[in-house]
C-alpha positions as CSV (number, residue, x, y, z in Angstrom):
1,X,102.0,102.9,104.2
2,X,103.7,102.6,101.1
3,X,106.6,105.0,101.0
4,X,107.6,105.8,97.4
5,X,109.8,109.0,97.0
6,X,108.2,110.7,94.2
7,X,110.5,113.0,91.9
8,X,113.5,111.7,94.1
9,X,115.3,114.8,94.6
10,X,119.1,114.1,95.9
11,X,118.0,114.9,99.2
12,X,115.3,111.7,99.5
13,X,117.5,109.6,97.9
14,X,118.5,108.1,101.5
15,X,114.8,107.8,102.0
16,X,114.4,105.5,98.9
17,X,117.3,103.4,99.9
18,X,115.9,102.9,103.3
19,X,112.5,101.9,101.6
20,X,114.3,99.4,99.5
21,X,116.5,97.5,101.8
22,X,113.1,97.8,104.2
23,X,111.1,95.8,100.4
24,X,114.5,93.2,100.4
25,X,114.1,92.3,103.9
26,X,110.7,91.7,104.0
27,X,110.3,89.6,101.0
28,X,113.4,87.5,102.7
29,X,110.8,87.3,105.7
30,X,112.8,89.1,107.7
31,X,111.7,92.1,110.0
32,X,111.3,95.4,108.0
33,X,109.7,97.8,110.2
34,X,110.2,101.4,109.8
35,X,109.3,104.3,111.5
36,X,107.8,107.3,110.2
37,X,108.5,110.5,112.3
38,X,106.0,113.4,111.3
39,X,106.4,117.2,111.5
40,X,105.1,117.5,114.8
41,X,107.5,114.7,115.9
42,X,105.1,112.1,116.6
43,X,105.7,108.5,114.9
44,X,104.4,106.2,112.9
45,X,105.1,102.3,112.5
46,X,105.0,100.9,109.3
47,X,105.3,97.4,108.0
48,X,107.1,96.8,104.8
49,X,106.0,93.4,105.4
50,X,102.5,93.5,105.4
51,X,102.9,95.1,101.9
52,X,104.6,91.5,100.5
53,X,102.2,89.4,101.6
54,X,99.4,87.7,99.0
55,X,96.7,90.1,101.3
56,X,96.2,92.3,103.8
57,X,92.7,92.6,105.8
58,X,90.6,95.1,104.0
59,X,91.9,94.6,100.7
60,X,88.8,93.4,99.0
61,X,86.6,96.3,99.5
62,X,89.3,97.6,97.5
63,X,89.6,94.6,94.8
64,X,85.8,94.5,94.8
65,X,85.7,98.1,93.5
66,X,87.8,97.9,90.9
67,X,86.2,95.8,88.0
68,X,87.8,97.9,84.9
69,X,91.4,99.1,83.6
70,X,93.2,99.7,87.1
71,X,96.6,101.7,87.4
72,X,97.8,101.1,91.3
73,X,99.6,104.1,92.5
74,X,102.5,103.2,94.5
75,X,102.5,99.6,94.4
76,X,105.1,98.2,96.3
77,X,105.9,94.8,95.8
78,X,102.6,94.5,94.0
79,X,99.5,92.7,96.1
80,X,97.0,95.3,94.8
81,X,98.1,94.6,91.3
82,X,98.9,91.0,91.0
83,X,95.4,90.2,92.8
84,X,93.9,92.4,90.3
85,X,95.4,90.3,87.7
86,X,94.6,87.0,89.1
87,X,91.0,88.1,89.2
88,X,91.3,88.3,85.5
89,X,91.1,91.9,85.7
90,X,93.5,94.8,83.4
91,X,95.8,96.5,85.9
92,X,99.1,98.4,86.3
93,X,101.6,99.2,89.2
94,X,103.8,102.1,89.2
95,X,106.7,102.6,91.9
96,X,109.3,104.8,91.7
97,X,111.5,101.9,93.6
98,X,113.3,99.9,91.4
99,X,113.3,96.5,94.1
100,X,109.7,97.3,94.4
101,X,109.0,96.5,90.4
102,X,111.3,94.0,90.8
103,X,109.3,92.2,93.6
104,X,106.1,93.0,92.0
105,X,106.8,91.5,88.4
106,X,108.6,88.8,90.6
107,X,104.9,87.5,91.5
108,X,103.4,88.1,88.4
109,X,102.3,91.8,88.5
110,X,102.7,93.8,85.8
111,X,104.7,97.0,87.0
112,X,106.4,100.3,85.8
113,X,109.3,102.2,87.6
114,X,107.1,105.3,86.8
115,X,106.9,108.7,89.3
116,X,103.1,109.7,89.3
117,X,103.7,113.2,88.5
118,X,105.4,112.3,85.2
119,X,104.4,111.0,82.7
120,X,102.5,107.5,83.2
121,X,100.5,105.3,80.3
122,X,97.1,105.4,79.7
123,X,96.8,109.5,81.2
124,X,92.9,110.5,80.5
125,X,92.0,106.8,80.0
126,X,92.3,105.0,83.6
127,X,89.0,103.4,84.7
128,X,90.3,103.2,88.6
129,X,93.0,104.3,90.4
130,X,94.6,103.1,94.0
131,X,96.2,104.7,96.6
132,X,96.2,102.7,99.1
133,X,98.5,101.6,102.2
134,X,99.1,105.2,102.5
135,X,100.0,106.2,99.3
136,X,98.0,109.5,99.5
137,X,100.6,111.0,101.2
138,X,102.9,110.7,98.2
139,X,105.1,114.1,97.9
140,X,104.0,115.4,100.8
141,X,101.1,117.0,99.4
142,X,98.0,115.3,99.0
143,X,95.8,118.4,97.2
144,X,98.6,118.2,94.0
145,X,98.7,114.1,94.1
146,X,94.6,114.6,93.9
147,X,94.8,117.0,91.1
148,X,97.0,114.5,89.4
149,X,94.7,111.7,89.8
150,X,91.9,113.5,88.0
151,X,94.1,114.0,84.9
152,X,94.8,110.2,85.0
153,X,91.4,109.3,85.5
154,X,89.0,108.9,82.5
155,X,86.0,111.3,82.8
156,X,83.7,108.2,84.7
157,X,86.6,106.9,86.7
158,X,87.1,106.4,90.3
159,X,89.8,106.7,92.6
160,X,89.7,104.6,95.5
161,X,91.7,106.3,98.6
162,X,92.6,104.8,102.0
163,X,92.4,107.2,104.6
164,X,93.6,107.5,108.0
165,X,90.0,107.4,110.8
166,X,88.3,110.6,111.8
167,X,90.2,112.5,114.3
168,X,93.6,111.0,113.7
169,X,94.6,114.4,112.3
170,X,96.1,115.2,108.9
171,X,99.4,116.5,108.2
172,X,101.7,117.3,105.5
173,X,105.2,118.4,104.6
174,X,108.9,117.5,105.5
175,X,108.9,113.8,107.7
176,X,111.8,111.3,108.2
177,X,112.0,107.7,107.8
178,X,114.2,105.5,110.3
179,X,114.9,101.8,110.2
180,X,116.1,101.5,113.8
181,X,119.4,102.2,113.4
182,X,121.4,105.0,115.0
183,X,121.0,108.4,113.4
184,X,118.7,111.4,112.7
185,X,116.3,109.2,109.9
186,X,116.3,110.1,106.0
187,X,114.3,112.9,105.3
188,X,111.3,113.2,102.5
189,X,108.3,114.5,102.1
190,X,105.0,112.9,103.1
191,X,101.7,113.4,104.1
192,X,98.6,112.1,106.3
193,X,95.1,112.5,105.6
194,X,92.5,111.8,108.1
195,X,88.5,110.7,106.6
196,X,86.7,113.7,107.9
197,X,89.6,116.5,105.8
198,X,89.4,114.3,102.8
199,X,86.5,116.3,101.4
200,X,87.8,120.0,100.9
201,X,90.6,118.3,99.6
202,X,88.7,116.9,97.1
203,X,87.1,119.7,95.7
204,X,90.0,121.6,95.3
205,X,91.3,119.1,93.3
206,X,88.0,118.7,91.3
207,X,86.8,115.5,92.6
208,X,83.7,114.2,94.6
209,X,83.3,111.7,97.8
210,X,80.9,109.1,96.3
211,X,81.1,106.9,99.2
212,X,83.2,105.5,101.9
213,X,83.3,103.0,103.6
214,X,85.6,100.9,106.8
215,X,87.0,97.3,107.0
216,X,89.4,95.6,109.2
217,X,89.7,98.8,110.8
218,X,90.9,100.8,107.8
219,X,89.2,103.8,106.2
220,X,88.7,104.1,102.7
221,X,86.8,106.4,100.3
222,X,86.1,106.0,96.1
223,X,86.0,109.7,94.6
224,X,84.9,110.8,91.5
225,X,85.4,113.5,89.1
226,X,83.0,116.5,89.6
């Protein structure tokens, strides 16, 4: 899970800061796990280092998928994109975290510190888009990020999601991020979207399930505009 703070209000700018010393950390191979605490309290681990490495298992389903212009939504330190790139394929990152387009343009990715719901390059002409590693759960609310991806998305594009498995349960709204220190957690906005809500979701936001798929146990699905 990919936790970029979209807008960054004042009040998630403790979340950001947590995210980025989490991104320092890792690439200095160091442990960068955070925790994820959810509205109903439960908590989820996440690696920051698993998002540094060249790949992660079940990434090329995802790389597979995308053989046109490509803007990666939340790309972290920049796998998605700099395998993109070294496939000689056109892609983009965008992060809101400033270490996070440093680390990706550090490997060669070409990155922008861009917030999604502002304005981004290319809007109307993007042949894929990627949220993955959790990513649709940016802002906390996954039926405006979906709208949003449709007016990026040129009218045959695709959006390639990862999801969370059937039954996990979806969620969205106010969450906290700890890194194991003392303390009540930074607070943001975030969201969880499980396979089997993915579809109403969809519709709403003008978009179609065109398949789905799993590997390495993660959940994925490529949407297209209706």
């Amino acid at each position: 899970m990919n936790v970029a703070i979209t807008d960054c209000p004042p009040e998630e700018r403790a979340a950001l800061h947590v995210f980025d010393e989490a991104l320092v950390r890792a690439a200095a191979g160091a442990d960068a796990t955070l925790t994820l605490r959810d509205t109903h309290g439960r908590e989820h681990r996440v690696d920051a280092a698993a998002w540094c490495r060249p790949e992660r298992p079940g990434d090329d389903g995802l790389l597979g998928r995308c053989d046109g212009a490509t803007l990666d939504v939340g790309c972290g330190p920049g796998r998605l994109t700099g395998a993109l790139l070294g496939l000689g394929r056109p892609a983009l990152g965008i992060d809101v975290s400033a270490t996070a387009v440093r680390l990706a343009r550090a490997r060669g990715a070409l990155a922008l510190r861009r917030d999604v719901f502002a304005a981004v390059p290319g809007q109307g002409r993007w042949e894929h888009l990627l949220l993955a590693d959790g990513n649709l759960g940016i802002g906390g609310d996954p039926a405006a990020l979906l709208r949003r991806c449709r007016d990026l998305l040129a009218p045959d594009g695709r959006l390639h999601a990862e999801v969370e498995p059937p039954g996990a349960g979806s969620w969205s709204g106010p969450a906290t991020l700890h890194d194991g220190t003392a303390g009540s957690g930074a607070p943001l906005r975030w969201a969880q979207v499980a396979a089997d809500d993915l579809a109403p979701l969809a519709r709403a936001a003008g978009l179609l399930i065109r398949t789905s798929w799993t590997e390495a146990g993660r959940w994925f699905a490529t949407l297209a505009p209706a």
